[in-house]
C-alpha positions, 0 to 999 in steps of 0.5 A: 716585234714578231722577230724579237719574239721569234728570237726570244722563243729560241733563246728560251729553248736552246737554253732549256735543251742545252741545259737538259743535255748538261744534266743527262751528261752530268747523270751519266758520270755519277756526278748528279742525278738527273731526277732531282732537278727535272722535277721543277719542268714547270718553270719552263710554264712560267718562262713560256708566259712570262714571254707571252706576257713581255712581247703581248701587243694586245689583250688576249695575248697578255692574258694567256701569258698571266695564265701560264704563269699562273699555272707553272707557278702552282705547279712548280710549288706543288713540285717543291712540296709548298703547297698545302693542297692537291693541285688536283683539287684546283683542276676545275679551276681550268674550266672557270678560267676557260669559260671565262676567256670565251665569255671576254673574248665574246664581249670584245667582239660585241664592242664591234662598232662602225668604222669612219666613212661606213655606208648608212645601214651597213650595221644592218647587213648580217655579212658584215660581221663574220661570227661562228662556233664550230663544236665537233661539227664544220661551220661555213661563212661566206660574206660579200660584205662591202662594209666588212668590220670583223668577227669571232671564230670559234672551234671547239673540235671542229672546223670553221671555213671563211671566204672573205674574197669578195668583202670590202674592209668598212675602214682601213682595219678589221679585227677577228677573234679566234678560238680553238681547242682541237679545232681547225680553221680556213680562211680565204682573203682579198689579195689587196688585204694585208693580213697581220696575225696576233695568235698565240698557239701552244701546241698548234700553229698557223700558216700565212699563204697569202700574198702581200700587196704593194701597197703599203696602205692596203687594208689590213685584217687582224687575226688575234686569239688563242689556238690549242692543238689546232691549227690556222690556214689563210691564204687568198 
C-alpha cells in the first residue's frame, strides 16, 4: 500500500508541475495569462486530502485528510468570490480543529488495554506505556518494560527522545501516537521489533534507520500521527 501512495503523491505532482509549466509557457506567448488560473492553488489542498483520504488505513490519517479537504475546499471558494465571508474570519476555527485532534488522539491513547497473555500487574508498571509532551522544552523516556503496550508523544516546538531498546512488546503489536508541530522526535528500538510507520508529514518527514529482522513473526511497533514541519528519526 505504501508504494500505491508513493506512486499516487508522484502522480499528483508530476501533473501540478508539468501543468504549472504548460501555463508559464502558454503566458510567455501571449496566449494566456498565467495569474488567472494560479489563483485556484488550493485545489492542490483538496488533491493533497483526497489522497490522504483514499489511501488512509487508520483514523487519524483519514481525518487529516477530511481536514485538507476541507480546508482547500474554503479556500478555493474564497478564491472564486463565492464566499460571503472573510476566510480570515474562520481562522480560529484552526485552533478548535487543532485542539480538538489532540484531545481525539489523546482519548485513543487512553483505550490502551492489555494484550493476550500480559504478566498479572503489568498495568501497574508505569514503563509500560510511554507517554510525553514536549512544549518549547525536551523530554526523555526510557522504558524497560517487559509488558510494553504503546503510548502518545507529543512535540509542540520541542523534542521527545524514547529508548525503547531494553522493552519487551505485551503482545505481537504495539501502538504509538505522534504528534508534532515544529517539534522532533528520536526514537531508539529492539533489532527484533519490525517498526511499521503510518505518519502523514505536511511539510516535514521521517527516517526509518532501523534493521528489519528475519522473522517474519517479529513484534511490530506501530508509528501513526501527525508531523508538521518537524521531523521523526528511528533507528536501533
Amino acid at each position: 500500500m505504501q508504494d500505491q501512495a508513493r506512486l499516487t503523491f508522484r502522480l499528483v505532482l508530476g501533473a501540478t508541475l508539468a501543468l504549472a509549466g504548460l501555463l508559464f509557457t502558454l503566458d510567455n506567448l501571449g496566449i494566456v495569462e498565467a495569474e488567472h488560473f494560479f489563483r485556484y492553488w488550493p485545489a492542490l489542498l483538496v488533491a493533497f486530502g483526497a489522497v490522504q483520504l483514499a489511501q488512509a488505513q487508520h483514523g487519524p490519517r483519514r481525518v487529516m485528510g477530511a481536514f485538507w479537504m476541507i480546508v482547500g475546499g474554503v479556500l478555493l471558494l474564497d478564491a472564486i468570490d463565492l464566499l460571503r465571508f472573510s476566510v480570515r474570519e474562520l481562522f480560529p476555527l484552526g485552533l478548535v480543529a487543532l485542539g480538538g485532534y489532540i484531545v481525539w488522539q489523546t482519548f485513543q491513547s487512553r483505550e490502551l488495554r492489555a494484550a493476550p497473555g500480559e504478566p498479572p500487574g503489568a498495568r501497574g508498571d508505569p514503563s509500560a506505556v510511554a507517554s510525553a509532551v514536549a512544549v518549547m522544552s525536551g523530554v526523555k523516556v526510557v522504558s524497560n518494560s517487559k509488558s510494553f503496550r504503546g503510548g502518545e508523544l507529543t512535540a509542540i516546538m520541542g523534542g521527545c527522545h524514547v529508548d525503547l531498546r531494553e522493552a519487551m512488546l505485551a503482545g505481537r503489536e504495539a501502538t504509538i501516537d505522534i504528534f508534532a508541530i515544529m517539534g522532533g522526535i528520536e526514537m531508539r528500538v529492539p533489532e527484533t521489533w519490525n517498526v511499521i510507520i503510518n505518519v502523514t508529514p505536511f511539510m516535514g518527514g521521517y527516517e526509518d534507520r532501523t534493521r528489519r529482522p528475519v522473522d517474519p513473526a517479529a513484534p511490530r511497533l506501530l508509528l501513526r500521527g501527525f508531523v508538521m514541519m518537524g521531523g521523526i528519526d528511528i533507528r536501533n
